[in-house]
N, CA, C and O atoms as a Maestro MAE file, in Angstrom:
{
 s_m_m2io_version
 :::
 2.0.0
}

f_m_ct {
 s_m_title
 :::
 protein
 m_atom[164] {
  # First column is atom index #
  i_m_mmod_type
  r_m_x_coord
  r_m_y_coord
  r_m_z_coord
  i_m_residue_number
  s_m_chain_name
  s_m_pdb_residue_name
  s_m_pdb_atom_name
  i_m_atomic_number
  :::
  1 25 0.842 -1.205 0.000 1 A "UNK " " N  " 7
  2 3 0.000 0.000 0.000 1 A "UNK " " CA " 6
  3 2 0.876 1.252 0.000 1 A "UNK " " C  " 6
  4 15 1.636 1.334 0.964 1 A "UNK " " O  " 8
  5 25 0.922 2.363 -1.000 2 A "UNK " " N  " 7
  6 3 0.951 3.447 -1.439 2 A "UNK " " CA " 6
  7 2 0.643 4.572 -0.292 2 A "UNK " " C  " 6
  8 15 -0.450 5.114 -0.449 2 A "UNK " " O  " 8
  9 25 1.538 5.106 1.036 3 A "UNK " " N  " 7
  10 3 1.164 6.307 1.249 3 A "UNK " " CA " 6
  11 2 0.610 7.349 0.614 3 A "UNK " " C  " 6
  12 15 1.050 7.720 -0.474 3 A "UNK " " O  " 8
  13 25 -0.286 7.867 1.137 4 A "UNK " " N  " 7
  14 3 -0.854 8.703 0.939 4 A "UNK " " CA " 6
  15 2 -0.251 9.996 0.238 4 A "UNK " " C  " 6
  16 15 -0.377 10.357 -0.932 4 A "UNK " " O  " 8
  17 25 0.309 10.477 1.086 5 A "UNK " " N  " 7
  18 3 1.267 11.439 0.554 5 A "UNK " " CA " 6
  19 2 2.467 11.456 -0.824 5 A "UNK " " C  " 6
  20 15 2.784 12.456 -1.469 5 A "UNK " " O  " 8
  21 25 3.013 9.976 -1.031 6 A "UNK " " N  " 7
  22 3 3.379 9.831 -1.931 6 A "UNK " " CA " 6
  23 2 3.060 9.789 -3.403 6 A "UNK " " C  " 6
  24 15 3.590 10.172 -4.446 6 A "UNK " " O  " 8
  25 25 1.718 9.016 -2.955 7 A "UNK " " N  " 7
  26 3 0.904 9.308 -3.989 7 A "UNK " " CA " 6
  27 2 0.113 10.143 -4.522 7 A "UNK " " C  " 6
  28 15 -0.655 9.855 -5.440 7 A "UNK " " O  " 8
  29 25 0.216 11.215 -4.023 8 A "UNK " " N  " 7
  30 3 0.103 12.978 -4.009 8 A "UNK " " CA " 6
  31 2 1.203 13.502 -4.431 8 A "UNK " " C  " 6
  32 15 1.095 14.370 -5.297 8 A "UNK " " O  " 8
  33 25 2.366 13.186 -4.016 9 A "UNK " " N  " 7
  34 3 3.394 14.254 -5.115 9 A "UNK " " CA " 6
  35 2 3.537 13.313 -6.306 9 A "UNK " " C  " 6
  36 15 4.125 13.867 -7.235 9 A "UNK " " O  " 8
  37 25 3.238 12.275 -6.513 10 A "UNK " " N  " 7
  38 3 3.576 11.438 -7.538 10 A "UNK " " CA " 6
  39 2 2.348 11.819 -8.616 10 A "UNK " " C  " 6
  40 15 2.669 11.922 -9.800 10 A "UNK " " O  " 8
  41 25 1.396 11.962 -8.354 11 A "UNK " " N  " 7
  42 3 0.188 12.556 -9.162 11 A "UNK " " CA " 6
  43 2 0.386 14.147 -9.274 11 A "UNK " " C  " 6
  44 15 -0.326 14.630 -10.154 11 A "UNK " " O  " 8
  45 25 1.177 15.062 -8.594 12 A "UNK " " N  " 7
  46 3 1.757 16.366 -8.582 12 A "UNK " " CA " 6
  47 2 2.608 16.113 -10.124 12 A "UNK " " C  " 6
  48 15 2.413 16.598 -11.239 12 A "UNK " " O  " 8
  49 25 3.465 15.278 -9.690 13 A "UNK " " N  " 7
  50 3 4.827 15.296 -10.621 13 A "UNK " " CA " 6
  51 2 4.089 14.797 -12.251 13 A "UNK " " C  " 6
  52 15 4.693 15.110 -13.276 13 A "UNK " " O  " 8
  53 25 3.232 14.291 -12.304 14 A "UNK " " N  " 7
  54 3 2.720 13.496 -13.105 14 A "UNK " " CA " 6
  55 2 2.063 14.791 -14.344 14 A "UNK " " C  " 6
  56 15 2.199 14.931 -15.559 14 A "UNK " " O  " 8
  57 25 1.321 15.567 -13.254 15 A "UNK " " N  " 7
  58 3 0.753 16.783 -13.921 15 A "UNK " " CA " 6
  59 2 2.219 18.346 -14.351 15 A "UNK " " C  " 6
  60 15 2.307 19.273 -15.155 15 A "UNK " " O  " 8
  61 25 2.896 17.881 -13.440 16 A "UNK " " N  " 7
  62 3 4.432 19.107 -13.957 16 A "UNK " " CA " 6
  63 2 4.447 18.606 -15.399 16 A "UNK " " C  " 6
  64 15 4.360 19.133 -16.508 16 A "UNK " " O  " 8
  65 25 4.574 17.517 -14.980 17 A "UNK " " N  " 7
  66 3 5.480 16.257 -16.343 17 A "UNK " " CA " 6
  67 2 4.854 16.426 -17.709 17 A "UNK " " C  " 6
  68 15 5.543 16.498 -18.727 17 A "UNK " " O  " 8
  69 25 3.237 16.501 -17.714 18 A "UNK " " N  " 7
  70 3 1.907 16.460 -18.692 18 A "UNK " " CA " 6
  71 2 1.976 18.430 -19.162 18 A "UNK " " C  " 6
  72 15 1.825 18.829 -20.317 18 A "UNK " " O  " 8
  73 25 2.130 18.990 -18.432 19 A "UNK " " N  " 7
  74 3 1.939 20.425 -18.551 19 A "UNK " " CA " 6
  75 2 3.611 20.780 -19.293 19 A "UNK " " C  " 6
  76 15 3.774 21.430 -20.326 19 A "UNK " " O  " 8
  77 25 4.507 20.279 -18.610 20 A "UNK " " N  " 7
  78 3 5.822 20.439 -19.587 20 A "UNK " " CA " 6
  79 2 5.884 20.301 -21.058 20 A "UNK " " C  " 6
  80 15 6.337 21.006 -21.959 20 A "UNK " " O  " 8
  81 25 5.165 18.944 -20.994 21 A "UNK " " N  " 7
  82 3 5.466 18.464 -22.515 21 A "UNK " " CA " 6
  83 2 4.115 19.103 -23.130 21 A "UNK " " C  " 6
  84 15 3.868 18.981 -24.329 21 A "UNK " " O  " 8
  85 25 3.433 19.647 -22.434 22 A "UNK " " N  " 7
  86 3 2.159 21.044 -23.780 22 A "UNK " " CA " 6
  87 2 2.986 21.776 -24.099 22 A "UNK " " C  " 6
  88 15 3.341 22.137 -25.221 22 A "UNK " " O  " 8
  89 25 3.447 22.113 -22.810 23 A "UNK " " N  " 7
  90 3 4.538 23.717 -23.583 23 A "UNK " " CA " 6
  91 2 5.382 23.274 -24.589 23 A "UNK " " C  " 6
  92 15 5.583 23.995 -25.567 23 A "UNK " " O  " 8
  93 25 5.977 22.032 -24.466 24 A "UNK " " N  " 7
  94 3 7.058 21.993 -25.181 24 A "UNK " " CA " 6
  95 2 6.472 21.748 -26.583 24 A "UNK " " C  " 6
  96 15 7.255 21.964 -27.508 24 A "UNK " " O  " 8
  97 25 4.987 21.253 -26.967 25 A "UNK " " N  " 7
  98 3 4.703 20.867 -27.999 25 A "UNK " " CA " 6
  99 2 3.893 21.753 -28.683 25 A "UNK " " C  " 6
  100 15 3.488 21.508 -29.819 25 A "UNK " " O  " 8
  101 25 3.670 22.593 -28.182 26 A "UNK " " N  " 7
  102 3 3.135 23.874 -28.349 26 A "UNK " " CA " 6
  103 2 4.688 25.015 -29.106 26 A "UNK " " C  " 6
  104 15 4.871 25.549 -30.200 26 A "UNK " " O  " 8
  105 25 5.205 24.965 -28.278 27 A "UNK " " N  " 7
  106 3 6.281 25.532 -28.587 27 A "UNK " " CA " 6
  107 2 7.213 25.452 -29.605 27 A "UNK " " C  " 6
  108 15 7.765 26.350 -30.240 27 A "UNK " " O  " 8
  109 25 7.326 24.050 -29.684 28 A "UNK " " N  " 7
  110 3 8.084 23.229 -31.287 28 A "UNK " " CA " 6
  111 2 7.015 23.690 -32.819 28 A "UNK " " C  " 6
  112 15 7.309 23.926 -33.990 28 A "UNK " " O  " 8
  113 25 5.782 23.654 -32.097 29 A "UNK " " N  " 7
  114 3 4.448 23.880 -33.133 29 A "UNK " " CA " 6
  115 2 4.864 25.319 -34.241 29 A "UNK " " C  " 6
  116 15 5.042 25.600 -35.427 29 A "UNK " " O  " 8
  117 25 4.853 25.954 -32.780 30 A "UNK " " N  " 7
  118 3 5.051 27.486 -33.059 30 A "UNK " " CA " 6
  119 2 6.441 27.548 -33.687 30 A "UNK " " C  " 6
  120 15 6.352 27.797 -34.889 30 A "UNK " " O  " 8
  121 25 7.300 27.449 -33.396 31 A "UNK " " N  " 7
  122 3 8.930 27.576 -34.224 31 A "UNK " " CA " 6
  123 2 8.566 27.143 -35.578 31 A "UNK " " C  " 6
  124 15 8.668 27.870 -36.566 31 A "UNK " " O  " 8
  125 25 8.072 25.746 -35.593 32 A "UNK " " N  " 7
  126 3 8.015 25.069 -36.890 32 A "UNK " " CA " 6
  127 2 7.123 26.332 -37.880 32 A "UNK " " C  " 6
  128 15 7.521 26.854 -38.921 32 A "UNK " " O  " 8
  129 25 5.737 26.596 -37.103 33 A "UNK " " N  " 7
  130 3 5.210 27.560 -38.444 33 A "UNK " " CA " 6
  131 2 5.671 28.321 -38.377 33 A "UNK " " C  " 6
  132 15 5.573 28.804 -39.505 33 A "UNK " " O  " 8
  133 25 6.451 29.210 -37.579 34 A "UNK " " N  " 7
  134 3 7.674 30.410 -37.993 34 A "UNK " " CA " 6
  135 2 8.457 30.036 -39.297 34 A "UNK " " C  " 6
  136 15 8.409 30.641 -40.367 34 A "UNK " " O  " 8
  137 25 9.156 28.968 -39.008 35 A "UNK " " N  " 7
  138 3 9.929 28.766 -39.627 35 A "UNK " " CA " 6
  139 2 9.693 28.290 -41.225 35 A "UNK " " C  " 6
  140 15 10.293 28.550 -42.267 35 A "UNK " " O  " 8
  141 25 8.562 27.494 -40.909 36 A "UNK " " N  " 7
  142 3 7.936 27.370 -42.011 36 A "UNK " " CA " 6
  143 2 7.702 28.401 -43.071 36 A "UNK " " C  " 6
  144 15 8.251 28.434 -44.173 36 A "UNK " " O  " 8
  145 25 6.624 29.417 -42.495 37 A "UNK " " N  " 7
  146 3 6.168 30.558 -43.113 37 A "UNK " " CA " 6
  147 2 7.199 31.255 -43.577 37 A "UNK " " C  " 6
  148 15 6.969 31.742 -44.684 37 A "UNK " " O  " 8
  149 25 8.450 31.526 -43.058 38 A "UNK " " N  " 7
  150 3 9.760 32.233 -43.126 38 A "UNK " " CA " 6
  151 2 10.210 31.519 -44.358 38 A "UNK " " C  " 6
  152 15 10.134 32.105 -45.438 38 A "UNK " " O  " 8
  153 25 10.605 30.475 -44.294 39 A "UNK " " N  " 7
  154 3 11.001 29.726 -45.481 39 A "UNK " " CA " 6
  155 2 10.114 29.805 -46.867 39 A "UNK " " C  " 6
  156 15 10.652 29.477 -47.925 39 A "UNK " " O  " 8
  157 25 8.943 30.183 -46.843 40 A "UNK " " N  " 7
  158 3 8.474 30.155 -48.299 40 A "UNK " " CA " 6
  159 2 8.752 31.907 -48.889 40 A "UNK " " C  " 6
  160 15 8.242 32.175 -49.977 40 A "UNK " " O  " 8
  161 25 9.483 32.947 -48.218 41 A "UNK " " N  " 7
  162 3 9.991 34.016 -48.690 41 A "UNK " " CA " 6
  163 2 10.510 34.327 -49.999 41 A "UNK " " C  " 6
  164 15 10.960 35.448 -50.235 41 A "UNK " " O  " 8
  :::
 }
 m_bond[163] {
  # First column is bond index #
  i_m_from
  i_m_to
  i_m_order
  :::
  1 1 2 1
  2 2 3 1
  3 3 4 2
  4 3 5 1
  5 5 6 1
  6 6 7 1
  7 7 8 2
  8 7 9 1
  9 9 10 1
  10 10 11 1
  11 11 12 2
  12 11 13 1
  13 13 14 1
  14 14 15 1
  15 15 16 2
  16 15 17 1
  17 17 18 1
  18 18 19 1
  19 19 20 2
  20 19 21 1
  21 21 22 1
  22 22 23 1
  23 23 24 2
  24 23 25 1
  25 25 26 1
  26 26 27 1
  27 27 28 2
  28 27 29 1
  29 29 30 1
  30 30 31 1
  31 31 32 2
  32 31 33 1
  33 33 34 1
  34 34 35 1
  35 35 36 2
  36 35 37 1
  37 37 38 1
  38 38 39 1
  39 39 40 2
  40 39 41 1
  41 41 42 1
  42 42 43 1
  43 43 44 2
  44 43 45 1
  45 45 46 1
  46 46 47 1
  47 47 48 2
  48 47 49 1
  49 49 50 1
  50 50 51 1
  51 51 52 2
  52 51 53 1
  53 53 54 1
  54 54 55 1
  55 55 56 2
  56 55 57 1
  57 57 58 1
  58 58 59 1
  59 59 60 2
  60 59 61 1
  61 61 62 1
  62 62 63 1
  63 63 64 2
  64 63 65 1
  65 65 66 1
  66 66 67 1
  67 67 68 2
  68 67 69 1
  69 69 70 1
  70 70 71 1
  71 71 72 2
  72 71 73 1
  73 73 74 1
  74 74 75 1
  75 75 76 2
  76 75 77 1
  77 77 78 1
  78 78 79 1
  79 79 80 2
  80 79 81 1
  81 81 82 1
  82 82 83 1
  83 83 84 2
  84 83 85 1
  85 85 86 1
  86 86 87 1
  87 87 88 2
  88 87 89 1
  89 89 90 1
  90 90 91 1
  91 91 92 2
  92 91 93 1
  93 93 94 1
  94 94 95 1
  95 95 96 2
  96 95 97 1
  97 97 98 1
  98 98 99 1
  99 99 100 2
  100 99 101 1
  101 101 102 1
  102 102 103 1
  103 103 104 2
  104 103 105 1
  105 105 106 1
  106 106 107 1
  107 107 108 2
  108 107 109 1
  109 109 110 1
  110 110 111 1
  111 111 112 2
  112 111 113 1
  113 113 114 1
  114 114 115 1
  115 115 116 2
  116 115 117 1
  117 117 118 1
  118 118 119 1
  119 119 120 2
  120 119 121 1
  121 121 122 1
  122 122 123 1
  123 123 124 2
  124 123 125 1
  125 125 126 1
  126 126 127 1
  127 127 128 2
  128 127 129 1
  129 129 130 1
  130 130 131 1
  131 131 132 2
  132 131 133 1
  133 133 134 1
  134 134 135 1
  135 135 136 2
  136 135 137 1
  137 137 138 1
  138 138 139 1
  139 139 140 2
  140 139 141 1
  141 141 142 1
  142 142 143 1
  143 143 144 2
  144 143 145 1
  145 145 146 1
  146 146 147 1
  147 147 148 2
  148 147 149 1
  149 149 150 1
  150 150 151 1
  151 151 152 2
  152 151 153 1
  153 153 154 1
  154 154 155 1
  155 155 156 2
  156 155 157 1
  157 157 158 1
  158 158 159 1
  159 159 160 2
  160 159 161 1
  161 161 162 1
  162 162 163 1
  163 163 164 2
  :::
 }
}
């Protein structure tokens, strides 16, 4: 059995972890159509 508490920062870390990788895929998104759009100049 899973303390309580552990399994609270572990469901914490879980959501850092899920919210990191939006930004990051969000972010790659955005460069790419920069870069994209930039490139057909």
């Amino acid at each position: 059995m899973v303390p309580d508490r552990s399994r609270k920062t572990e469901l914490q870390r879980n959501k850092v972890h899920a919210l990191h990788m939006k930004l990051h895929n969000e972010n790659y998104l955005y460069w790419t159509r920069l870069y994209s759009s930039h490139c057909q100049f």
